[in-house]
C-alpha positions in Angstrom: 1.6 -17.3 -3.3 -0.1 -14.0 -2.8 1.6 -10.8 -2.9 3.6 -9.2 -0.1 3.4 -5.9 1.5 5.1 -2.9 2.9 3.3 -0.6 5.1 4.4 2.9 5.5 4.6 4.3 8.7 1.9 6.8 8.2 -0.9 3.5 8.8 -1.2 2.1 11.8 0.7 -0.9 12.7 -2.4 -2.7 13.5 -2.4 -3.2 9.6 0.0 -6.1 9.6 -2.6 -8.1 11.4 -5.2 -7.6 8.6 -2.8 -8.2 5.8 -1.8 -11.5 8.0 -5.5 -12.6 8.8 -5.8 -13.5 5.0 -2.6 -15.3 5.0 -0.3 -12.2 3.6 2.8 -11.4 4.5 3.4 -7.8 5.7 6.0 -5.3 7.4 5.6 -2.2 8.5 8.0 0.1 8.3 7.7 1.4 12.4 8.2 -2.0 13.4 11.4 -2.4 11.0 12.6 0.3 13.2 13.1 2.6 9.7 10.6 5.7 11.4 11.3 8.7 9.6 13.4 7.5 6.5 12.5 9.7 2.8 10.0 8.2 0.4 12.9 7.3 -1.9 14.1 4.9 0.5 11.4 3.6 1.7 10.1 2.8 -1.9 13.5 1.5 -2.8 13.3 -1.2 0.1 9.7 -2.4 -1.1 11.2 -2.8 -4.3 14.1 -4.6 -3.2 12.1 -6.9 -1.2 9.2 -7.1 -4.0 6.4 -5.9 -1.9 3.6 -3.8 -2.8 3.6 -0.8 -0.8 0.6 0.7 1.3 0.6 4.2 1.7 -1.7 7.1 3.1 1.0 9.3 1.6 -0.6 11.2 -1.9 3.1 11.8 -3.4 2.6 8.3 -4.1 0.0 8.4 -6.6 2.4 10.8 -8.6 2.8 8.7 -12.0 5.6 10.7 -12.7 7.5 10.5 -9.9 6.4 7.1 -9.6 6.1 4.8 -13.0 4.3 2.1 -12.4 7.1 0.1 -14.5 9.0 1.3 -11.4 7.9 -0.3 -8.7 6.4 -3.7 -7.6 2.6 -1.7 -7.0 1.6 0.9 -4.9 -1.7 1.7 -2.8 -2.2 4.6 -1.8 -5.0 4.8 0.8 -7.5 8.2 0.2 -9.5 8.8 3.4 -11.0 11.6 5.6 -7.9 12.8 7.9 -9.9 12.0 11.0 -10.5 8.1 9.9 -9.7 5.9 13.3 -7.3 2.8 12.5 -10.2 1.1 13.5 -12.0 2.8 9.8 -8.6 2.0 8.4 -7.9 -1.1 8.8 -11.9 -2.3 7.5 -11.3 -0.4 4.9 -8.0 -2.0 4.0 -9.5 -5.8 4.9 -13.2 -5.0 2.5 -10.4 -4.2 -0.4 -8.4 -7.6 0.3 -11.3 -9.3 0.4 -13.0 -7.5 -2.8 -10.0 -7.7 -5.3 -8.3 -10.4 -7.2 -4.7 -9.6 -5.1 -2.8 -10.8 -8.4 -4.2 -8.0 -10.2 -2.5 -5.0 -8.0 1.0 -6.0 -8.8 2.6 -3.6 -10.6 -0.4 -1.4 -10.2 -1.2 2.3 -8.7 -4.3 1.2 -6.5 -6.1 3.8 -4.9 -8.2 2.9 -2.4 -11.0 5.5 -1.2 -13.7 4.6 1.6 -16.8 3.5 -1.1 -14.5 2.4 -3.9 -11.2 1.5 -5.2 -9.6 2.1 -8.8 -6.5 0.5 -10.5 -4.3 2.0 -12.7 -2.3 -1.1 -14.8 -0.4 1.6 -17.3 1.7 5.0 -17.0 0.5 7.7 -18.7 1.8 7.9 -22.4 
């Protein structure tokens, strides 16, 4: 069974559909009704429900504040601010389709608009 997925608010909801088109299972965190709740909790309920969350938001990325060892994997989406969910959302489906989706558990993925990179290891 593939991995599942927890969308943060700041991606359109539209997202779900992409993650469900390849057979995913997906939430997103408007449609949970949890708008506006702090990066701690919303990291604490993908980790409670063991999904990888997708992000826009950078404080993500921050190995520090966010050990890989600590979470079931983030993405963290890197993109022009004036990308359409339209851009999003291919952007999003070309990197389900690229990667091998085992490999992004417990992973810091960052996904930018020409590549993506995968960080498997905190820094030492």
């Amino acid at each position: 069974m593939g991995p599942k997925f927890l969308i943060d608010e700041c991606l359109p909801k539209s997202m779900v559909s992409i993650c469900e088109k390849q057979h995913l299972d997906a939430v997103h965190i408007r449609i949970l009704g949890l708008s506006g709740i702090p990066d701690e909790k919303v990291i604490s309920l993908a980790k409670k429900e063991k999904r990888i969350l997708i992000t826009r938001d950078m404080d993500f990325s921050n190995l520090l504040d966010y050990p890989i060892k600590s979470h079931c994997g983030l993405i963290v989406m890197r993109m022009p601010d004036d990308f359409t969910a339209l851009e999003i959302n291919r952007l999003l489906d070309s990197f389900l389709m690229d990667v091998e989706l085992n490999e992004i558990r417990n992973t810091l993925t960052i996904i930018e608009p020409k590549r993506y990179r995968i960080r498997r290891k905190d820094l030492d």
